[in-house]
N, C-alpha and C positions, 0 to 999 in steps of 0.2 A: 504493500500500500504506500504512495506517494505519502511522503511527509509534510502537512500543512506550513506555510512561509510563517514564518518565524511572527510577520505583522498581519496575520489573517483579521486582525478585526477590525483592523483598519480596511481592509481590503473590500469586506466584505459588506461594511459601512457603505465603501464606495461606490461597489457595483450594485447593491440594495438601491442606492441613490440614483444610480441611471438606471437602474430598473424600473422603479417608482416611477422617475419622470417619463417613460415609454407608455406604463401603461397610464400613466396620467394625462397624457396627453393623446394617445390614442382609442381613447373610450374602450379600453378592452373591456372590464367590468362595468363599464356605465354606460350609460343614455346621450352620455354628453361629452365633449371633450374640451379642457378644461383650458385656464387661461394658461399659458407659460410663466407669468412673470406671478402667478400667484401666490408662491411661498418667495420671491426677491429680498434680503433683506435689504438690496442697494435701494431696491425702491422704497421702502418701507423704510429708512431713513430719510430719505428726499420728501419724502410723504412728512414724515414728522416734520421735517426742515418748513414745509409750506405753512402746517399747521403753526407751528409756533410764530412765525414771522406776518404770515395772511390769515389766520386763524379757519383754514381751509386744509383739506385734502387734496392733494394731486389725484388727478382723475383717475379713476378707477385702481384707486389704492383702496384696502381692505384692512382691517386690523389683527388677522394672521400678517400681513408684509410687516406692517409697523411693530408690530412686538417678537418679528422675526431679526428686525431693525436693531430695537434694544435690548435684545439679549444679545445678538451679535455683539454688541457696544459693552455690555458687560464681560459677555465671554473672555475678549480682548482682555480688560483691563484687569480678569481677575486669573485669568487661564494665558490665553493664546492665541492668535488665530487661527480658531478652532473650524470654524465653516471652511475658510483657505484649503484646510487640509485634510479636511473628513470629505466633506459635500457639497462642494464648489463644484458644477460641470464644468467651467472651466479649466480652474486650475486643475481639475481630474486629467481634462484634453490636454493640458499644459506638458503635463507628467509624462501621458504615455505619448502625444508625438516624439517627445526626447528619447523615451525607451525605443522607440521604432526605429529612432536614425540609430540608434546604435547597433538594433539588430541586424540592420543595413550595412552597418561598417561604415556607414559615411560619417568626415571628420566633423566634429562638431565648431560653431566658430565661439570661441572661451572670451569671454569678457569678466575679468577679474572681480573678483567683489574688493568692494574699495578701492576700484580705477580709478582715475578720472575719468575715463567713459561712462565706467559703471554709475557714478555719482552724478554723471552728465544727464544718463538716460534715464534717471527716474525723475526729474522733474516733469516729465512729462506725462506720467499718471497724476500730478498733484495741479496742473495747468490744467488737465479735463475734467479732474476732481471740481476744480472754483467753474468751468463754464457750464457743467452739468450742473449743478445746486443756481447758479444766477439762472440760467431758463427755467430749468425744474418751478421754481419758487414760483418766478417774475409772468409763469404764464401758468401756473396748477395743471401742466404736462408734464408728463416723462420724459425729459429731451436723452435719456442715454436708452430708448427706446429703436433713436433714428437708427444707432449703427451698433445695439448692440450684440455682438455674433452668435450668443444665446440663444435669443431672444428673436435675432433673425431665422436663426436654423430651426428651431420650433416652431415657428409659423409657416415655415418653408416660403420664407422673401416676399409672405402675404400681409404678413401684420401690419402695425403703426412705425414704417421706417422709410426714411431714405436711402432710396435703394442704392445711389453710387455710396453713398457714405457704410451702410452696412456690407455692401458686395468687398468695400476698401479694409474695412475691419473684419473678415471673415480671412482674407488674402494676409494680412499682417498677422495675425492668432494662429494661422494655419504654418505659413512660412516662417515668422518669427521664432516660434516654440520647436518649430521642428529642428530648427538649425542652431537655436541659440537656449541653452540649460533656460527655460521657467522663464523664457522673455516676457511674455504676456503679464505673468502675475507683477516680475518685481519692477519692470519698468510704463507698461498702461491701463493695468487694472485701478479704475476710480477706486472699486471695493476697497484694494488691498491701501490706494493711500487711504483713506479714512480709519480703515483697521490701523495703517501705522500712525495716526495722527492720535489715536483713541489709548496706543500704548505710550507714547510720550503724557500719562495720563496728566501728568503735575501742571506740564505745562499749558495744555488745554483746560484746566479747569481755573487757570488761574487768566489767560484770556478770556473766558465766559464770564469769570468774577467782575472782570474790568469792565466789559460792556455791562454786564446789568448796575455794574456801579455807576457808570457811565447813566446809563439809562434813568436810574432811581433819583440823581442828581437833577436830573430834568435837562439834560445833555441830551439830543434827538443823533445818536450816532446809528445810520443806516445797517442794516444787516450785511451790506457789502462787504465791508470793512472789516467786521469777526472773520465773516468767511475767507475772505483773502488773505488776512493776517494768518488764521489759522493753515490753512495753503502754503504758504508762506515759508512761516516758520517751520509746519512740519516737514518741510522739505530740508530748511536748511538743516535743522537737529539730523537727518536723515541722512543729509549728505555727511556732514562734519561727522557722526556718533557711531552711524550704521549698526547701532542697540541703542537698546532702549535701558534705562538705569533703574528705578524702584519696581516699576508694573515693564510687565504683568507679573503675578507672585508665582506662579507658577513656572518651573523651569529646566531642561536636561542638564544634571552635574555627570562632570565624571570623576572618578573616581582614580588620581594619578598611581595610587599604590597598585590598581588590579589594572589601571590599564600597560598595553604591551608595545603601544604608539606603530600599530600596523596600520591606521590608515584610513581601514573598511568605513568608519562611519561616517568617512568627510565622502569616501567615493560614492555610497549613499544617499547622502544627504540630496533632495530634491534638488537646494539651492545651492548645492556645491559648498556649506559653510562649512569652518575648518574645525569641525568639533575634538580632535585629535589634539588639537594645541591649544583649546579652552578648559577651565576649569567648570565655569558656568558658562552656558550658551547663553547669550542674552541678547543675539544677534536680530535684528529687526525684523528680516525674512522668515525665522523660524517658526513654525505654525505645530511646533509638537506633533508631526506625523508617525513619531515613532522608528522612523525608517534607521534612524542609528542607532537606537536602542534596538533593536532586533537586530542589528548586523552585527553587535559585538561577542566576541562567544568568550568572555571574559569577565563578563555581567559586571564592566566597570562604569557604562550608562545608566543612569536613572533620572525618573520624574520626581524632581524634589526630595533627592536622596533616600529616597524608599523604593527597595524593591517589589513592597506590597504595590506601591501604585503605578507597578506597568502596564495597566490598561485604563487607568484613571483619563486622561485627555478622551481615548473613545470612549468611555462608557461617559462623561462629564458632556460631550455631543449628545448621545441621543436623547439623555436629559436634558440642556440647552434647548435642543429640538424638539422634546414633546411639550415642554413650559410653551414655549415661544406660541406652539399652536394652540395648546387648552387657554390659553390665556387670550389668545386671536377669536376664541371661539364665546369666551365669556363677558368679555371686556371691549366698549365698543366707543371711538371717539368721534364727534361728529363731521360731518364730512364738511360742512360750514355751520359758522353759529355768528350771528348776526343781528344786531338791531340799528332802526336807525331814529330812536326814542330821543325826546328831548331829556337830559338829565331831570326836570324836573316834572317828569311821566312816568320816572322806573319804576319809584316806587310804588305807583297803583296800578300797575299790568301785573295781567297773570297769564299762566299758562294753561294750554290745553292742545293733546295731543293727538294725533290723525293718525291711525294705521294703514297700512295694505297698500301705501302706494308706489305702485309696483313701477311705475315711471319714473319716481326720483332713485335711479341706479348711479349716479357717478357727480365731478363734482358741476360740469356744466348744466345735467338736470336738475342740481340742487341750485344751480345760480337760477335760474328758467325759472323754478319753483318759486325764489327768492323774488323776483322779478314780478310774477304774479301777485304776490301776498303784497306786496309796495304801492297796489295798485286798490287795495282795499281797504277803505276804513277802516280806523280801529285796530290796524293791527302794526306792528311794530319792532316787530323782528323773529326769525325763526332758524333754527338749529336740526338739520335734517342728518337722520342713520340710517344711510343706507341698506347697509348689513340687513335690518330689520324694517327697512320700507315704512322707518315712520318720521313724523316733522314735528319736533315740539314748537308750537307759536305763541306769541308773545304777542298780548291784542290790552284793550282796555273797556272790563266790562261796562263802562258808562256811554261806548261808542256801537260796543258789537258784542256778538255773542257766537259761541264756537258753532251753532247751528248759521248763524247768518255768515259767517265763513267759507261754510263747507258749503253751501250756496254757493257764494263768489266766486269760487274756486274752480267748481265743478264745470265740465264740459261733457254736453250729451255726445253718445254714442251713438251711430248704429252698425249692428254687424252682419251681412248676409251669409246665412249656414248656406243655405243652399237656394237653386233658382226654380222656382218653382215650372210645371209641364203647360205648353202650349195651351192656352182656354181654363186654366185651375182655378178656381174660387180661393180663399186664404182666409183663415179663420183668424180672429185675434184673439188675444185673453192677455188679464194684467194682473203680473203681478211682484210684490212688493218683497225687498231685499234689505238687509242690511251690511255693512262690512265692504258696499262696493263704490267709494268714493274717487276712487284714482280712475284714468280714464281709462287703464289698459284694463281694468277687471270685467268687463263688459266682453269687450274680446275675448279673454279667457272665457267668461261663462259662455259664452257665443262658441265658442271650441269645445266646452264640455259638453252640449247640445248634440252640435257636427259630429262627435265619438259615437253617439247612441245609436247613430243612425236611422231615424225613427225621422217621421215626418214633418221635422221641422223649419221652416224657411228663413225666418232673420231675428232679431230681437233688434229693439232701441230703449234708448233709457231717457229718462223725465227727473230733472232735480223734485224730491219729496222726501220726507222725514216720515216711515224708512223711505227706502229709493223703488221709483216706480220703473216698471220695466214691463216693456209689452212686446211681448211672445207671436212671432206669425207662424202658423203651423198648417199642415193641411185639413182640408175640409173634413175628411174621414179618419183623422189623426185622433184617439177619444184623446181627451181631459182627465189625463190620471193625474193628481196632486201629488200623490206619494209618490210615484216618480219622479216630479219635477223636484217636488224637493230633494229628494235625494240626490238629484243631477247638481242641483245649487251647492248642496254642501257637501260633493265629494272634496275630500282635502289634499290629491293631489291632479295634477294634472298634464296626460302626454305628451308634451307639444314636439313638433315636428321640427329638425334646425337645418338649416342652410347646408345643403351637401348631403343629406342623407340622414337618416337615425334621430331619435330623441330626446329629449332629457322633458326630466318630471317637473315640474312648477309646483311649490307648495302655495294651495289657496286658502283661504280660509272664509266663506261665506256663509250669511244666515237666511234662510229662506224664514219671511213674516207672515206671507196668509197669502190672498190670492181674492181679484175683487169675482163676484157673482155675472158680471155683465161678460157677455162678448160680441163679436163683432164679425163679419162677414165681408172680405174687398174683392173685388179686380185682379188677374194679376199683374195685371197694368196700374193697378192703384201702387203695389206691394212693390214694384220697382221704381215706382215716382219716390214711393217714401223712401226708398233705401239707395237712390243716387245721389251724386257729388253733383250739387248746384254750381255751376259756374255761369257766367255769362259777363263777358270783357267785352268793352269797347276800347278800338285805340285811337284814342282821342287826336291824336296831332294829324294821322293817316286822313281819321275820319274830314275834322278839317279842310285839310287839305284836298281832296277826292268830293267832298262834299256838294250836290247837285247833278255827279254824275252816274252812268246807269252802276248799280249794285246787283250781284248773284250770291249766291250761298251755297257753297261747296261741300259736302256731308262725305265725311270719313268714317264706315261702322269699326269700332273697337272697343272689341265684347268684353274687357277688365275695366271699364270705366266705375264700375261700383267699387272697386277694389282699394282701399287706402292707400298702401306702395306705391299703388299706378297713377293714382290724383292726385298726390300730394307732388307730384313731376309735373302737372296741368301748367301752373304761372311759368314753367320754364318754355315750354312752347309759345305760352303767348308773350312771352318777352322775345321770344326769336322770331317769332312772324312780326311783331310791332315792330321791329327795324326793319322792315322788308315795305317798301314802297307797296302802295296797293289795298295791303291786307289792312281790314277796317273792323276786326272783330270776331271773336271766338266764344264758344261757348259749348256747352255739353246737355244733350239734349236725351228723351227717348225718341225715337222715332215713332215712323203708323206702323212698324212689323214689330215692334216692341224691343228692338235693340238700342244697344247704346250708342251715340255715336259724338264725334266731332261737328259742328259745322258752324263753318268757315266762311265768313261775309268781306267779300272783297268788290272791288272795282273794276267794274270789266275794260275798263279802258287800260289798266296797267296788268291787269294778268288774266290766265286762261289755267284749264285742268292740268295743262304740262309742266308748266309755271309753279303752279300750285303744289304739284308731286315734285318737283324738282326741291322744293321748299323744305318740304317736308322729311325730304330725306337726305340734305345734305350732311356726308360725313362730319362737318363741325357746325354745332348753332352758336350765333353770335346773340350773347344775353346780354342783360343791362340790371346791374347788381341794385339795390334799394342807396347805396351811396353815388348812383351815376354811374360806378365803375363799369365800362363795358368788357367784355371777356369771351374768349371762346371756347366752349364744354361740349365734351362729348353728347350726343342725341340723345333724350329720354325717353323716346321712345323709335320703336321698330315698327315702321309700318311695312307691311307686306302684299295688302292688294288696295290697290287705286284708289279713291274714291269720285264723288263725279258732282257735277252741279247739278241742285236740281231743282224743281219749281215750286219756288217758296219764296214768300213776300219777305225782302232783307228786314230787318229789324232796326238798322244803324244809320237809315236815311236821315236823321234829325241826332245829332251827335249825343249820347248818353253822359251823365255824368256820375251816376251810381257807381259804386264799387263792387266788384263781384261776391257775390255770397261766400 
């Protein structure tokens, strides 16, 4: 039987850890495949960094990243660079493209620790270090998103990057590490400068000291300035010290009586450190991998002079690692918390909390959310958790009241489960909810419907206290209650994702009763009710064209009920409003009960060719809400013709209404 490597639990640490992330991100066991960056502790710092400084979240930070963040940060200061060395995919990649060239036999190219090159080349993790944290902050994005080679290759060059920037740092990580011992980690890895900024721990605590002293003084020193100094300096201590002096406590001694000075543990050593000619390692690089403690056969290395604790750094990870996440899972800080109350209104607002809303997911929907609530009385500031889909607000009850909120707030719904058959009659019935205030809950119960299969055709919903919601179904569909409700309050839910497969949706709704009346339409009534109203005039065209003859041009396109597909509508009719001629667009049913386009133009400047030419030019030129003009890809595909046809133009007398 092969004999296990002397550092199997490191090892096994390791390849657990890109195992994990395989199937984590391949949906082996799940419905869904999952974000990359979601156990990050880089972002999960940066995150913190926004929070603290904009009292915000970087988007689609989570609070597993951020208390992946600070225990990383303690780890450091009380261990090692513990993550570096255990469960970094990079520095893992680091390790073994180095192993590979040597089983290649290709020369490696040696840049000395304590060069000046060596010394040279790590400023430049500490230089990416201050430009990631100033965007990060200054925009509550990921800026090391654009090119990180993670994060790239996990998305497979799909995700949130720029792509020469990520293709450039995919080519430097790959070639760099291959050629040069651990290039990645000790000379561009952000992570590892901040890991080494976090063991120089004295003197980082004593720049934080100065800024909030700074700060407390009523001295307004910018955040720039911590961060850059911190940059800064940790480089120079870096360059001049290359260790770290009191932290971390944690540390490989060796032992000069048992050792035999063969060598093995500096040849070892990931980062090439010279642990053969040190007493104590206290080297900056070193991350306690163990790798020279297992290569001695002299047992004259140890972790803090004990040889009870030679597997203390792995087993001290997966702890670090399970805290970081029970804590991620318990513990939850807001993604924005804001008021914009006069000092002397604090003290008589109160709060009151809104669950299930399943649209405020990150921090730009929490700014949106913010954005809305500023716009109704009485209320004065709000603090949204993601995590938990809820918004605490901040109102005053001598102005408003948490029901006349959830009013203001609220936007009706409608959702088509299905279309109903050529000549069907469509029954209605109504009935009452609670729990469904956000707007995406509508759609969801609209999907729990669609699952059953059963004869249902749309629902739309009505602000009322509980929430009213009217059910179209077909005509021979019975009225079982107990069904319905139990469709309302299943508490999870299948949804279908992009590319293939599922993932569950936790819901949580309350079915309240159900009124006695019903109602009987058309199914021509049931598509009036459940289309996208539009109807544009382009004013300057119309103008312009104005006195002469008009036609109206009808393009059928049978997703016009569809959200996805309407919510693209204003981008066509900003690309046709710059096109001489066209005087007006709108979305119509037609007499065969379709959906369609159509299109009021000026027969003096265009005709049907003109028109399809329009319509399908490879780029549409828009015109953004600030002027800006620009040229976007088409929002829609059209694929059969459409034609003029005879119908009295609409736009003879120029409109000045805004579209619905």
């Amino acid at each position: 039987m092969k004999k296990l490597k002397k550092n199997w639990l490191r090892h096994i640490i390791q390849w657990g850890t890109l195992l994990a992330i395989i199937i984590f991100l391949t949906k082996v066991f799940g419905n869904e495949s999952a974000d990359p960056e979601a156990y990050c502790p880089m972002g999960g710092i940066e995150s913190l960094g926004t929070y603290l400084v904009a009292g915000s979240m970087a988007c689609s930070m989570s609070m597993a990243q951020i208390m992946m963040g600070i225990v990383l940060a303690v780890a450091v200061i009380l261990f090692s660079k513990l993550f570096c060395g255990y469960l970094c995919p990079l520095g893992w990649g680091t390790e073994y493209l180095g192993k590979l060239r040597e089983k290649m036999k290709i020369k490696e190219l040696v840049i000395k620790s304590g060069s000046f090159l060596d010394r040279g080349l790590r400023l430049f993790k500490f230089a990416l270090l201050f430009i990631i944290f100033y965007y990060t902050i200054n925009d509550s994005e990921l800026f090391c998103k654009n090119f990180d080679p993670y994060y790239a290759a996990a998305t497979g060059f799909q995700g949130e990057i720029t792509l020469w920037m990520a293709i450039a740092a995919v080519v430097v990580f790959l070639l760099g590490s291959f050629f040069i011992k651990m290039f990645w980690c000790k000379y561009i890895c952000p992570l590892g400068a901040i890991s080494n900024i976090f063991k120089f721990t004295i003197t980082f605590v004593v720049l934080v000291g100065i800024y909030a002293l700074l700060g407390f003084s009523g001295l307004a020193v910018s955040w720039v300035y911590l961060l850059a100094a911190a940059c800064l300096i940790g480089y120079i201590w870096e360059a001049i010290y290359i260790e770290s002096k009191v932290f971390p406590l944690l540390k490989v001694n060796r032992d000069t009586d048992a050792c035999n000075n063969c060598g093995l543990c500096a040849k070892k050593c990931p980062y090439s450190i010279d642990v053969d000619k040190l007493t104590t390692v206290k080297h900056i690089d070193c991350t306690l991998c163990g790798e020279c403690v297992a290569s001695c056969n002299k047992g004259a290395l140890t972790f803090g002079k004990k040889k009870s604790f030679r597997w203390l750094p792995a087993i001290l990870t997966v702890i670090m690692l399970a805290a970081a996440l029970l804590l991620g899972k318990v513990w939850e800080l807001p993604t924005i918390e804001v008021n914009w109350a006069d000092e002397s209104k604090i003290e008589s607002l109160e709060k009151t909390e809104i669950d299930g809303l399943h649209s405020v997911k990150c921090y730009g929907s929490s700014m949106a959310f913010k954005a809305q609530l500023e716009k109704v009385p009485g209320v004065y500031g709000v603090a949204t958790y993601v995590k938990r889909s809820t918004a605490v607000i901040l109102y005053n009850p001598a102005e408003t009241t948490p029901d006349k909120i959830k009013e203001a707030i609220y936007t009706p719904v409608k959702f088509k489960i299905a279309t109903p058959p050529a000549g069907a009659m469509v029954k209605v019935i109504t009935i009452y909810t609670e729990k469904m205030y956000d707007k995406l809950d509508p759609n969801y119960l609209g999907m729990q419907f669609r699952l059953t299969k059963k004869g249902y055709y749309g629902l739309e919903t009505e602000y009322s206290c509980p929430l009213t919601v009217r059910l179209y179904m077909d005509v021979n569909e019975p009225v079982d209650e107990t069904f319905i409700k139990s469709t309302v309050e299943m508490k999870e839910l299948e949804m279908p994702v992009h590319g293939g497969g599922t993932k569950l949706t936790e819901v949580d709704y309350e079915y309240v009763g159900m009124s006695d009346q019903t109602d009987t339409i058309t199914r021509r009534e049931f598509l009036e009710r459940q289309m996208y109203k539009y109807d544009k005039t382009f004013k300057d065209n119309a103008e312009k064209w104005s006195g002469k003859e008009e036609a109206v041009y009808e393009l059928v396109y049978e997703d016009l009920d569809k959200p996805l597909i309407t919510r693209n509508i204003p981008y066509l009719a900003s690309h046709l409003s710059l096109i001489d001629g066209f005087l007006g667009l709108a979305v119509v049913l037609n007499d065969n009960e379709e959906f369609a386009f159509r299109i009021t133009y000026s027969k003096a400047a265009l005709d049907d060719e003109k028109i399809w030419a329009a319509l399908t030019k490879a780029k549409w030129t828009i015109k953004s809400k600030d002027g800006e003009i620009s040229d976007v890809d088409p929002k829609f595909t059209f694929e059969k013709k459409g034609a003029t046809i005879d119908v009295k133009p609409a736009t003879t007398e120029v409109k000045t209404k805004k579209s619905k």
